[in-house]
C-alpha positions in Angstrom: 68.8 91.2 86.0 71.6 93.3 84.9 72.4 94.5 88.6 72.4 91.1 90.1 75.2 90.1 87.0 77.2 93.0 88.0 77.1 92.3 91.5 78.1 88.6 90.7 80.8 89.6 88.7 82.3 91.9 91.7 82.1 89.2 94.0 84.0 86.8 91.9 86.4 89.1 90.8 86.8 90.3 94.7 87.0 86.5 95.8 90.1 86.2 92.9 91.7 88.8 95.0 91.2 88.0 97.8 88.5 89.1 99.3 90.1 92.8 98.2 88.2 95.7 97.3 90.0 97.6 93.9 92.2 100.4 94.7 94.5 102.7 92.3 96.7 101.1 90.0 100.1 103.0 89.6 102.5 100.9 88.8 101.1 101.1 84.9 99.2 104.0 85.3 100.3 107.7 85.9 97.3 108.7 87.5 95.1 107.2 90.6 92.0 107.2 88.5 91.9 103.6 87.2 91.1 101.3 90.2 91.9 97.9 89.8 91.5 94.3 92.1 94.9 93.8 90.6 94.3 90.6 89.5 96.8 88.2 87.3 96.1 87.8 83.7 95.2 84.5 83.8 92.6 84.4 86.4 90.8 87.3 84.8 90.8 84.9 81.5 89.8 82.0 83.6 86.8 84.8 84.7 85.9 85.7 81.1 85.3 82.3 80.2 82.8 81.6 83.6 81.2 85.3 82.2 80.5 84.4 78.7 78.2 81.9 79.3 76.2 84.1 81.4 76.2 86.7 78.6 75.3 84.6 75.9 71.9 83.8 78.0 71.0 87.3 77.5 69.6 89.0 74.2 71.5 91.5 71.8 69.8 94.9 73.1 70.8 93.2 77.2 74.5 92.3 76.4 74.9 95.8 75.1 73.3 97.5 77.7 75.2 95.7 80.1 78.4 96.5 78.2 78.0 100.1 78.7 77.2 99.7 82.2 80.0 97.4 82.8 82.5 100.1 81.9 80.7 102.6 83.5 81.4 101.2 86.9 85.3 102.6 87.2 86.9 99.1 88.1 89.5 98.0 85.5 88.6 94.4 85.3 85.1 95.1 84.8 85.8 97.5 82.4 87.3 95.4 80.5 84.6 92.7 80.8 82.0 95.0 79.0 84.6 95.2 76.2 84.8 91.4 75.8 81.1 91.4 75.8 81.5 94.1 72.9 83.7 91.7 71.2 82.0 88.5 71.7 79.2 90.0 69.1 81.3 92.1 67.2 80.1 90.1 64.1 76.3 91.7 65.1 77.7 95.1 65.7 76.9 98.2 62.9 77.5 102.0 62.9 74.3 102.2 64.7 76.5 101.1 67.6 78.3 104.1 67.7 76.8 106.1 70.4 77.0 103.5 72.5 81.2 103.7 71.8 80.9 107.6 72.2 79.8 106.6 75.7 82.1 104.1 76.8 85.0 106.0 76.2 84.0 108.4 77.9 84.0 106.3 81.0 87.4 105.0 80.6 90.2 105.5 83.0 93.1 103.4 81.2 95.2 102.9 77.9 94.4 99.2 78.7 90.4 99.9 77.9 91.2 101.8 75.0 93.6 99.0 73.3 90.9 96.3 73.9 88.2 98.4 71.6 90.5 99.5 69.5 91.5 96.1 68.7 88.8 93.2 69.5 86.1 95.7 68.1 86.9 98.3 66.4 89.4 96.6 64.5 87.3 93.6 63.2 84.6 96.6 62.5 86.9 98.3 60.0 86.9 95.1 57.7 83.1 95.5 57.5 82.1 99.0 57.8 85.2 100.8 56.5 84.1 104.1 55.3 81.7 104.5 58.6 84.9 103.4 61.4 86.8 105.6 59.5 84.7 108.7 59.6 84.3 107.6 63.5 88.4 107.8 64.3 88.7 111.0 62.4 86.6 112.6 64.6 87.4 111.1 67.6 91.5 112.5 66.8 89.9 116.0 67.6 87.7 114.7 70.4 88.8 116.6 73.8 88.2 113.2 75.1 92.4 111.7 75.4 90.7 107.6 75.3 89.0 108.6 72.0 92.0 110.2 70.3 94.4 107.4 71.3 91.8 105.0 69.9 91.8 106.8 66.8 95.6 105.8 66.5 95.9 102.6 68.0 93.3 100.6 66.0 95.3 101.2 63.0 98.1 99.1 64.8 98.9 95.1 64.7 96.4 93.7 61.9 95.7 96.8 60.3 98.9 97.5 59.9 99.8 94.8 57.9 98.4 95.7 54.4 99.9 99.2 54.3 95.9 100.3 53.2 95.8 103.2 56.2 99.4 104.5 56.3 98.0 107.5 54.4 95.2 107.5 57.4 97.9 107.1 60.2 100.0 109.8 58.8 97.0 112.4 58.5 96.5 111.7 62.1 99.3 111.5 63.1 100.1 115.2 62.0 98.4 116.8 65.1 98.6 114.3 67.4 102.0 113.8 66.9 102.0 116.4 69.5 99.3 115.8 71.8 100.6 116.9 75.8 99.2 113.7 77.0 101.5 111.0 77.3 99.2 107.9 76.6 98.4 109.7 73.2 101.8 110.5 71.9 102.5 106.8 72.6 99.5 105.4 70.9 100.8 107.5 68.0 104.3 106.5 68.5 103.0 102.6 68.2 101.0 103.3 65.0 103.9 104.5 63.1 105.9 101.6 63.8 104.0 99.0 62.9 102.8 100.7 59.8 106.8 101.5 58.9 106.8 97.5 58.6 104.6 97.9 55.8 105.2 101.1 54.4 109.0 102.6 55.6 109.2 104.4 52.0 105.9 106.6 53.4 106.7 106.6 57.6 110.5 107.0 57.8 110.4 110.3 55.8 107.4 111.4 57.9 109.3 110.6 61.6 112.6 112.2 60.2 109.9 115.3 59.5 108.0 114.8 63.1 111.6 115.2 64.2 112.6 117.9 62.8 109.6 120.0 63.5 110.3 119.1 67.4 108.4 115.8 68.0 108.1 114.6 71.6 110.5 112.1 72.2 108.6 109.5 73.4 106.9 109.6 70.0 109.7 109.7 68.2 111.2 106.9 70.3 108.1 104.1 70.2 108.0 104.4 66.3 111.9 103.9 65.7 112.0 101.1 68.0 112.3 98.7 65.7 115.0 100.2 63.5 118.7 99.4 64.0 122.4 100.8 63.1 122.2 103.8 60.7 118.6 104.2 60.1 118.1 104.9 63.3 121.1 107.3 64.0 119.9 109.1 61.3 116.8 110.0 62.8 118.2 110.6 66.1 121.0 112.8 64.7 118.1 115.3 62.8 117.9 118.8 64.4 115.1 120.5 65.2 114.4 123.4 64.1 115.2 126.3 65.1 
């Protein structure tokens, strides 16, 4: 059952591109691992929504099984479609579920994959199973896995950033991964610390000055002051490092 939904999903997705097989994406990607049909964003959506009712036939244990084998396929699009089946249950979805994530990101091959978790599933989780998601991102900062510790940064983005409840969190992180050598990290990092110095610039502009000074990539330092203007940003950008 599950083999003749992924081959119909394929096809579909192949007919939307016309009748192309997926091939490297570079143009957002660094790297030739993430294949891609390279389909438009809104004929994927217009594809989610002839999906879900296929899912939705299917029990609890099925739609998670196929979620896993979904992004275990290599193909960006359906990748991504075993993360909206993640997220269209998300409200059925425990801790128990975690192995399931260790998985998955293991079989990821784009920033793009890890952003959907982080915030369609992992976020919403958070509200529910705090202590348990938390414990989850802390280890996966020190995973060797680079999907797993940009997750750990990036669900603490958009919503979660709002309350200024995890700047503590982000900063902890944020203290090794700060300076991580892959780029995709250092700019999940970089886009946790802004949207947390909305909420919390008393806490996250003394901590970038400090990244700064202690010889912060730039492209972290960059993504986090992006919002900043006029003298509180040349004030960052004018810190030394040291020596």
């Amino acid at each position: 059952m599950k083999s003749k939904i992924i081959k119909e999903l394929y096809d579909v997705l192949k007919q939307a591109a016309g009748g192309r097989d997926p091939e490297p994406e570079t143009k957002f990607h660094k790297h030739e691992e993430y294949l891609s049909f390279g389909i438009g964003a809104s004929e994927y959506y217009a594809i989610e929504e002839w999906f879900k009712p296929i899912v939705l036939e299917l029990d609890l244990k099925e739609r998670l099984q196929l979620a896993e084998e979904l992004c275990a396929e290599n193909i960006g699009e359906m990748g991504h479609a075993g993360i909206f089946i993640l997220s269209l249950n998300v409200d059925s979805l425990d801790p128990s579920i975690f192995p399931v994530f260790d998985r998955i990101t293991e079989n990821f091959h784009s920033w793009s994959h890890v952003d959907a978790l982080s915030l369609y599933v992992l976020q919403p989780m958070l509200q529910s199973f705090e202590k348990e998601v938390l414990e989850l991102l802390m280890t996966w900062s020190r995973s060797k896995v680079r999907w797993k510790r940009r997750t750990s940064m990036v669900v603490f983005t958009r919503k979660a950033s709002k309350s200024g409840k995890y700047t503590d969190i982000v900063i902890e992180i944020s203290r090794h991964l700060a300076f991580d050598k892959e780029d995709i990290v250092q700019k999940g990092v970089g886009w946790a610390l802004k949207d947390n110095m909305r909420s919390a610039p008393d806490k996250i502009v003394p901590f970038v000055k400090d990244l700064r000074r202690r010889g912060a990539p730039s492209t972290v330092i960059l993504y986090a002051i992006r919002n900043l203007k006029g003298k509180q940003r040349e004030d960052i950008m004018a810190i030394k490092q040291r020596g």
